[in-house]
C-alpha positions as CSV (number, residue, x, y, z in Angstrom):
1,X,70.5,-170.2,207.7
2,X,73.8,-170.0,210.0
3,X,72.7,-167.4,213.3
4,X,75.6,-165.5,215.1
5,X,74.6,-165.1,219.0
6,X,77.0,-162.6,220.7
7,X,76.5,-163.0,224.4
8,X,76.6,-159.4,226.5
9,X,76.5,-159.5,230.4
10,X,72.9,-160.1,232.2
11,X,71.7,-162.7,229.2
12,X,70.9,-159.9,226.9
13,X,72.1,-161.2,223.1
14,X,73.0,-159.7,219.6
15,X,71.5,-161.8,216.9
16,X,72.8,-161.6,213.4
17,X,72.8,-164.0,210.3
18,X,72.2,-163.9,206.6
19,X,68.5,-162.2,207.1
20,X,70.3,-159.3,208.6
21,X,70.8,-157.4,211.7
22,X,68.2,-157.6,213.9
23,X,68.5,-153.8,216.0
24,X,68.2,-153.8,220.2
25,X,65.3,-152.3,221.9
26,X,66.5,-148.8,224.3
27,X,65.8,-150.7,227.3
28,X,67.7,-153.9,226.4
29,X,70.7,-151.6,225.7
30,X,70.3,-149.9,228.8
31,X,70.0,-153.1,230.4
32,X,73.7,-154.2,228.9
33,X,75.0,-150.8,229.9
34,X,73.7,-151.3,233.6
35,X,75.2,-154.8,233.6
36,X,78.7,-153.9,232.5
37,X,79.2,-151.1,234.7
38,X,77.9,-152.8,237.6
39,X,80.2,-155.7,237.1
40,X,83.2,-153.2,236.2
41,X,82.2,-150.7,238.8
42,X,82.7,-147.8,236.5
43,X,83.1,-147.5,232.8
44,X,84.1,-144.5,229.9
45,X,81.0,-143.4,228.2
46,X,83.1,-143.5,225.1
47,X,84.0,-147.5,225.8
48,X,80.5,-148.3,226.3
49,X,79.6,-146.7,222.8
50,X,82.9,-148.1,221.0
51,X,81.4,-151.8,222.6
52,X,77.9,-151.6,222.1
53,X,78.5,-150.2,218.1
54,X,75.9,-146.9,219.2
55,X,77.0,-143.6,219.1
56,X,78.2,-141.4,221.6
57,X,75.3,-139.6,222.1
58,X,73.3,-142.1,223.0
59,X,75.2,-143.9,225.3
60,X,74.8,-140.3,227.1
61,X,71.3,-140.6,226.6
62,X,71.1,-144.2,228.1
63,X,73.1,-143.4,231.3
64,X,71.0,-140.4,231.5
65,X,68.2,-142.5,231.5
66,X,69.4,-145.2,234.5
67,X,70.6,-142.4,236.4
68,X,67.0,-141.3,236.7
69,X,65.9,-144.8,237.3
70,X,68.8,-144.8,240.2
71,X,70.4,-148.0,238.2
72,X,73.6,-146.2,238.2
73,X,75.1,-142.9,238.9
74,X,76.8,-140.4,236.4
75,X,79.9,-138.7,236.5
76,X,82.2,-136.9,233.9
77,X,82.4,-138.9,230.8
78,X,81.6,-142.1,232.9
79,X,79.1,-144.4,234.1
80,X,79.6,-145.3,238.2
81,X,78.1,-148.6,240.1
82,X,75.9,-147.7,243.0
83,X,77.8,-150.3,244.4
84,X,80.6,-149.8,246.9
85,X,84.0,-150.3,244.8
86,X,87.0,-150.7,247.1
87,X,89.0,-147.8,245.3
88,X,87.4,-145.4,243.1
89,X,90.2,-144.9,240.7
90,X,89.4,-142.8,237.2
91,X,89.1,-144.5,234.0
92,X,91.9,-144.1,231.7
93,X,94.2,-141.7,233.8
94,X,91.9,-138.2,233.0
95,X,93.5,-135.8,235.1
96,X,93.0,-132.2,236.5
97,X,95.3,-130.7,238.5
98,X,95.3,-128.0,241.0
99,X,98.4,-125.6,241.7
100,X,98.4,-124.0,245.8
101,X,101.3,-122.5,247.8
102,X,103.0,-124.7,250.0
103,X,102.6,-124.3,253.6
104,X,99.2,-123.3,253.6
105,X,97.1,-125.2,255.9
106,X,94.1,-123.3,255.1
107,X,93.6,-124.9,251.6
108,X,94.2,-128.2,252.6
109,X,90.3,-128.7,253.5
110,X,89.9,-127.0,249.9
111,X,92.1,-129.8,248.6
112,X,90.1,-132.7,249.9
113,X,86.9,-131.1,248.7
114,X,88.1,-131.0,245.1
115,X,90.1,-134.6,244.8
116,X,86.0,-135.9,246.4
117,X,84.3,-134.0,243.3
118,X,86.8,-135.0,240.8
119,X,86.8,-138.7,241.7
120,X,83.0,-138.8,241.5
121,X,83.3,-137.2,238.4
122,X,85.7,-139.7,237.2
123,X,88.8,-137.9,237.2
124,X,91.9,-138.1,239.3
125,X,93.3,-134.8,240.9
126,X,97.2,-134.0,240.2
127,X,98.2,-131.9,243.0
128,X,101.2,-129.6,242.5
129,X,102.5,-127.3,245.7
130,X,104.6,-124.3,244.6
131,X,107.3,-122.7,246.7
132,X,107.3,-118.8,247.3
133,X,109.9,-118.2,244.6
134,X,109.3,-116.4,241.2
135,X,107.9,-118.0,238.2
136,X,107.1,-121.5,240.5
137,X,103.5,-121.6,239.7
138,X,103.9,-120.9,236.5
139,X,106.5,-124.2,236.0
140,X,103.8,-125.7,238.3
141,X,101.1,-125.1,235.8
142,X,103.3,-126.0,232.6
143,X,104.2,-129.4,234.1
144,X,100.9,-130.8,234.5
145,X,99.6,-130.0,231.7
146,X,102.8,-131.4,230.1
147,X,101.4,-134.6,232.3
148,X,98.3,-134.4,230.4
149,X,95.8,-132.4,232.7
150,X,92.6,-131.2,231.2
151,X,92.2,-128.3,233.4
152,X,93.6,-126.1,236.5
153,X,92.2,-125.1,239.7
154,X,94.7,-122.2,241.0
155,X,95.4,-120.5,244.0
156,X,98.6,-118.5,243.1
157,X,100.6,-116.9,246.2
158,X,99.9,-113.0,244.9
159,X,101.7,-111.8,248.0
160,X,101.0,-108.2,246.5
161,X,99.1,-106.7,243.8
162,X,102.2,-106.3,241.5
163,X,102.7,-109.9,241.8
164,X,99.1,-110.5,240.9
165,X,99.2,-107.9,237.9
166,X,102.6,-109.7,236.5
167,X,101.0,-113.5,236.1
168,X,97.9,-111.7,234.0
169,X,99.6,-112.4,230.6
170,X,100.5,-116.2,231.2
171,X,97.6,-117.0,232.6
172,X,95.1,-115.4,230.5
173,X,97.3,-117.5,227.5
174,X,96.5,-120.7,229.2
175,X,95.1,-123.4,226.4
176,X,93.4,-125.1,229.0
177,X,90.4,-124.3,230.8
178,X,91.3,-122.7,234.4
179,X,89.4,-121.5,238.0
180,X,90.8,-119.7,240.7
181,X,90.2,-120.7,243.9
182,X,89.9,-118.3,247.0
183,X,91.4,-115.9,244.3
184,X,89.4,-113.1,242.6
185,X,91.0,-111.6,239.5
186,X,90.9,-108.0,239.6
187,X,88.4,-106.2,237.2
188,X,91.0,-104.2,234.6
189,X,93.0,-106.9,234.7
190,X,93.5,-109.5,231.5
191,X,92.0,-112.6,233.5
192,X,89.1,-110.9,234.8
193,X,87.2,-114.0,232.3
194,X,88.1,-116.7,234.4
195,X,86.0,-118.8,236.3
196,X,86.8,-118.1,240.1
197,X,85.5,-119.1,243.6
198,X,86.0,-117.4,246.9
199,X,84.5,-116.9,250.4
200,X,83.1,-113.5,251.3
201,X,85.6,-111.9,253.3
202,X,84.2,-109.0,254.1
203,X,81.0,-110.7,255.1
204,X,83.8,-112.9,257.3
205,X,84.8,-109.5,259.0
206,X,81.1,-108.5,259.2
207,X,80.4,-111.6,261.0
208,X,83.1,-111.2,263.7
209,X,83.0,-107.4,264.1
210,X,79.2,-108.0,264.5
211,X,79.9,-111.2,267.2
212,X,82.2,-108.7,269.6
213,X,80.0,-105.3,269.4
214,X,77.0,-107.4,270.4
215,X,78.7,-108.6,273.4
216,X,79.9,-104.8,274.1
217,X,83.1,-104.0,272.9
218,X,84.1,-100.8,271.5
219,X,88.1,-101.1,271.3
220,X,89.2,-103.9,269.2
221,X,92.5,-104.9,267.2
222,X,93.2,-106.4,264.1
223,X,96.5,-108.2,263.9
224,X,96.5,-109.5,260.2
225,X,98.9,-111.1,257.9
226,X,99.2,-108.8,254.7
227,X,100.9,-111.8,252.3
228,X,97.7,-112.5,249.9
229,X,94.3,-111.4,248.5
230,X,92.6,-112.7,251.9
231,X,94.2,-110.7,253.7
232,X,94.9,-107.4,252.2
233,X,90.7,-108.1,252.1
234,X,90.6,-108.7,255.6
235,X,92.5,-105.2,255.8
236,X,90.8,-103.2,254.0
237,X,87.1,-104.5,255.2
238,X,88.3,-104.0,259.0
239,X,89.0,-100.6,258.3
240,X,85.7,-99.7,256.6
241,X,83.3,-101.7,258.9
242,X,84.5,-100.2,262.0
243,X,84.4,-96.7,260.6
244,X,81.1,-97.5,259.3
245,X,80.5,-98.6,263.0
246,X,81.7,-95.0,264.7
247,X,84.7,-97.3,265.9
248,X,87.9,-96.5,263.8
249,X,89.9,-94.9,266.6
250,X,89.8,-97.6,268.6
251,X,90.7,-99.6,266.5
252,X,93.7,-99.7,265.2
253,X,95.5,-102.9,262.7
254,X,98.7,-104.5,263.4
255,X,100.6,-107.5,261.6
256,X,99.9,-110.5,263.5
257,X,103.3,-112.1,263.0
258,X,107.1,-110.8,261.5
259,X,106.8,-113.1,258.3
260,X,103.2,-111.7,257.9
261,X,104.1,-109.0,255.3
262,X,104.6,-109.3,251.4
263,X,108.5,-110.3,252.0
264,X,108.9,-112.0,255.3
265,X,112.5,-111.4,254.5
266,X,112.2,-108.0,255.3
267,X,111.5,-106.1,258.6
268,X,107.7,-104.2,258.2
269,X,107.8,-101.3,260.1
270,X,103.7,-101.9,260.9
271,X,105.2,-104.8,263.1
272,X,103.8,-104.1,266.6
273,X,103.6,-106.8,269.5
274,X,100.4,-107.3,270.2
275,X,100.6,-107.3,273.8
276,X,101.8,-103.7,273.6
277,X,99.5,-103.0,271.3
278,X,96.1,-104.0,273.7
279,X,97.7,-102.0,276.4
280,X,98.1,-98.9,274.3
281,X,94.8,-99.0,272.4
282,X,92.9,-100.3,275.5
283,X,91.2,-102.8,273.5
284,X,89.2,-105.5,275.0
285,X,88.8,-107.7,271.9
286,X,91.4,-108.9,269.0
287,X,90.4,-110.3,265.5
288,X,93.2,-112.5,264.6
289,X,94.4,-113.5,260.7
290,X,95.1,-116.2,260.9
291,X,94.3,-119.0,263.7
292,X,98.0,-120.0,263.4
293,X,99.5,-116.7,264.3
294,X,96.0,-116.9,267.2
295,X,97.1,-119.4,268.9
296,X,101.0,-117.6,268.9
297,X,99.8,-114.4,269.9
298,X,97.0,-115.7,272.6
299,X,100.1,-117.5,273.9
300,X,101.7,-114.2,274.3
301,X,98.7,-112.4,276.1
302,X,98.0,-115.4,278.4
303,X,101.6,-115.3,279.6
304,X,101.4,-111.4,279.9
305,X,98.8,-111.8,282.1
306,X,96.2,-110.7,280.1
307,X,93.0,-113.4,280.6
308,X,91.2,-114.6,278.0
309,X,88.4,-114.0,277.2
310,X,88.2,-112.5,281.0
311,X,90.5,-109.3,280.1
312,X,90.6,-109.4,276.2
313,X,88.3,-111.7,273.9
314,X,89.7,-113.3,270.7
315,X,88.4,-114.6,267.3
316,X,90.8,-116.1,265.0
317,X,89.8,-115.9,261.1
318,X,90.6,-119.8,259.2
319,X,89.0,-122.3,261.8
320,X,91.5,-124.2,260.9
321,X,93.2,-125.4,263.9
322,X,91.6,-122.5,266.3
323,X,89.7,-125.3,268.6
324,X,92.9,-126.8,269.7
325,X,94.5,-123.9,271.7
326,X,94.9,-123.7,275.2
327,X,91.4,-121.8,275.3
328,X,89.0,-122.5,272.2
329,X,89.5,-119.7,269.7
330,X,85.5,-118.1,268.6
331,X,86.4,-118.1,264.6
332,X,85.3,-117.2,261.2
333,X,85.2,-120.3,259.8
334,X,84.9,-120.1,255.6
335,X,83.4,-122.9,253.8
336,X,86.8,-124.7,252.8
337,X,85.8,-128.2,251.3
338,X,83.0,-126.4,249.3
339,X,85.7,-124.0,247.8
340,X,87.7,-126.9,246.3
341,X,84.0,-128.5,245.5
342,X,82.4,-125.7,243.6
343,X,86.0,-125.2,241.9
344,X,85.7,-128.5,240.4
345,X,82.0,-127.9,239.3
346,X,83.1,-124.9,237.4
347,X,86.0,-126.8,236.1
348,X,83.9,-129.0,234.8
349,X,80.9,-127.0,233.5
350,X,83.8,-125.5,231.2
351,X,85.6,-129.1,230.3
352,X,82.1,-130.5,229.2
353,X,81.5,-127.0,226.9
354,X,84.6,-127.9,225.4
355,X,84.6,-131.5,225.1
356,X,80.7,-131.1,223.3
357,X,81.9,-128.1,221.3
358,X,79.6,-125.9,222.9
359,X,80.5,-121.9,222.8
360,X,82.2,-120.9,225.9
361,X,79.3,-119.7,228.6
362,X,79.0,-116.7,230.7
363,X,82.4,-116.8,233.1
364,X,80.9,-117.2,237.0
365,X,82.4,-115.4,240.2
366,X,81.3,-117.2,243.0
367,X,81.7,-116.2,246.8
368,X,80.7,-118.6,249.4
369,X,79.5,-117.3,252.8
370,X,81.9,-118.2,255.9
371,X,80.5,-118.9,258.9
372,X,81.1,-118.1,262.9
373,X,82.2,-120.4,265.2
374,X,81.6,-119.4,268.7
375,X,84.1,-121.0,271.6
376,X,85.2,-119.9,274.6
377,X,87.2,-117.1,273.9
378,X,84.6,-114.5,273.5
379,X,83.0,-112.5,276.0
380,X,81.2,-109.7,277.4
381,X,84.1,-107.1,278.5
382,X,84.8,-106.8,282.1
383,X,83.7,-102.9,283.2
């Protein structure tokens, strides 16, 4: 009797000859499967099953199984080496891609925390920046899935609520699954079913309103940018919370800088120099959106005269750049890497419903609580 030995990495053999197929234990799969992505460093669930002549399904099963036994470690559609690979690239060019306005700083920590969670889920991150202009994101979004992308994290610009309200039919038409990130669509609108993740704002404003009236003051200033959904929530919580708080006129809200509006184009007449504005409203503390247009318009006090945090305290809102001022700017810091982390995860959960022809879950709205950072800018006023 003639015996065929097919030779798999690690020793392990398929032996088959006129008395038949003799079929592999579990383990001894799972053995080849450890073996093969060890030496390959990762490897597509769907190769391993095409290779090993199993099904799908159980390859699943199998890397399941090592996972547990911390032999190797899972990702989306692929099997990983717990060894260090010198560039974790994705098998077979999966893509999703995420669509954010140029310019904007603030979700470039975002960015970074979603090209981490897609790489260890085995897919590489197309990033696509759109300019301010009309109908960019949309072109944005239809070229990467012409590319191929299996899904779309977006943070469209939605300078005003019209502008929000006019992308609800394209989007809500999209054939591929999609999560907004620091975006929340509104409820009567047609996209209200997306997946979306966002910090808590108004928890953000609680945070820093709460910060200054602990240390004493009663006069503070807003001097926000009024250009997306952060900010017109930024807005509208200051106003409430320091009503709520017996504060409101005090108080008073300002833009923070002359392209902060809807249309930086056009001049806003709720432009007010801030300077002016502390002097007029006597205000000993200013909440600044964002730490960009803080470290401008602390430039502006400092060179007015005004000390701070001797005569006026300051918190900037972003924590993006607010340590690197002239004086450390005390900011709301929101939980940027996890935004574009947790944006992936839902992206995900919803790629893997469709890929195992599963009925589409419950849509999730997640917030993420920001957090306050507390520099040298903030103080007790001076009486």
């Amino acid at each position: 009797m003639r015996t065929a030995v097919r030779w798999w990495p690690g020793g392990a053999a398929d032996v088959g000859g006129s008395g038949g197929d003799m079929r592999e234990s579990a383990r001894t799969r799972q053995d080849r499967i450890a073996e093969t992505v060890r030496d390959r460093g990762v490897a597509r669930i769907t190769d391993l099953a095409d290779e090993l002549g199993v099904s799908v399904v159980t390859v699943r099963r199998d890397v399941e199984d090592l996972a547990r036994r911390g032999e190797v470690r899972r990702g989306h559609g692929v099997a990983r080496s717990l060894r260090p690979v010198p560039e974790e690239v994705p098998v077979g060019g999966d893509a999703v891609a995420m669509v954010v306005p140029e310019s904007n700083t603030y979700l470039t920590e975002a960015v970074q925390g979603a090209r981490e969670a897609a790489a260890k889920a085995g897919l590489r991150l197309a990033l696509h920046i759109t300019a301010g202009d009309g109908g960019s994101e949309r072109e944005a979004v239809r070229q990467a899935v012409d590319a191929g992308a299996r899904g779309l994290l977006l943070s469209p610009h939605w300078r005003t609520r019209a502008e929000a309200e006019a992308d609800h039919s394209w989007l809500a038409a999209l054939d591929v699954p999609a999560v907004l990130v620091e975006r929340r669509p509104a409820r009567a609108g047609g996209i209200y079913s997306l997946d979306c993740v966002r910090t808590d704002h108004a928890y953000g404003v609680h945070l820093a309103l709460g910060h200054l009236v602990g240390l004493g003051h009663r006069r503070i200033v807003l001097a926000a940018r009024d250009d997306s959904p952060t900010a017109r929530v930024i807005r509208a919580e200051f106003a409430e919370q320091t009503a709520a708080l017996g504060l409101a006129e005090g108080c008073p809200t300002i833009l923070s800088s002359s392209t902060a509006g809807p249309d930086p184009r056009v001049a806003d007449p709720r432009e007010s120099d801030l300077v002016e504005a502390v002097g007029r409203s006597g205000a000993t503390a200013v909440l600044i959106h964002s730490d960009m247009d803080a470290l401008m318009l602390v430039q502006r006090l400092l060179a007015a005269g005004i000390d701070v945090p001797g005569r006026c305290s300051v918190v900037a809102y972003n924590d993006v750049v607010a340590d690197m001022g002239p004086v450390p700017l005390t900011a709301v810091a929101p939980p940027k890497t996890e935004l574009g982390r947790t944006g992936v995860e839902l992206l995900l959960r919803r790629l893997d419903m469709a890929g195992g022809g599963l009925r589409p879950g419950a849509t999730r709205h997640v917030e993420l609580l920001p957090g306050l950072v507390i520099r040298e800018s903030t103080a007790a006023p001076v009486v």
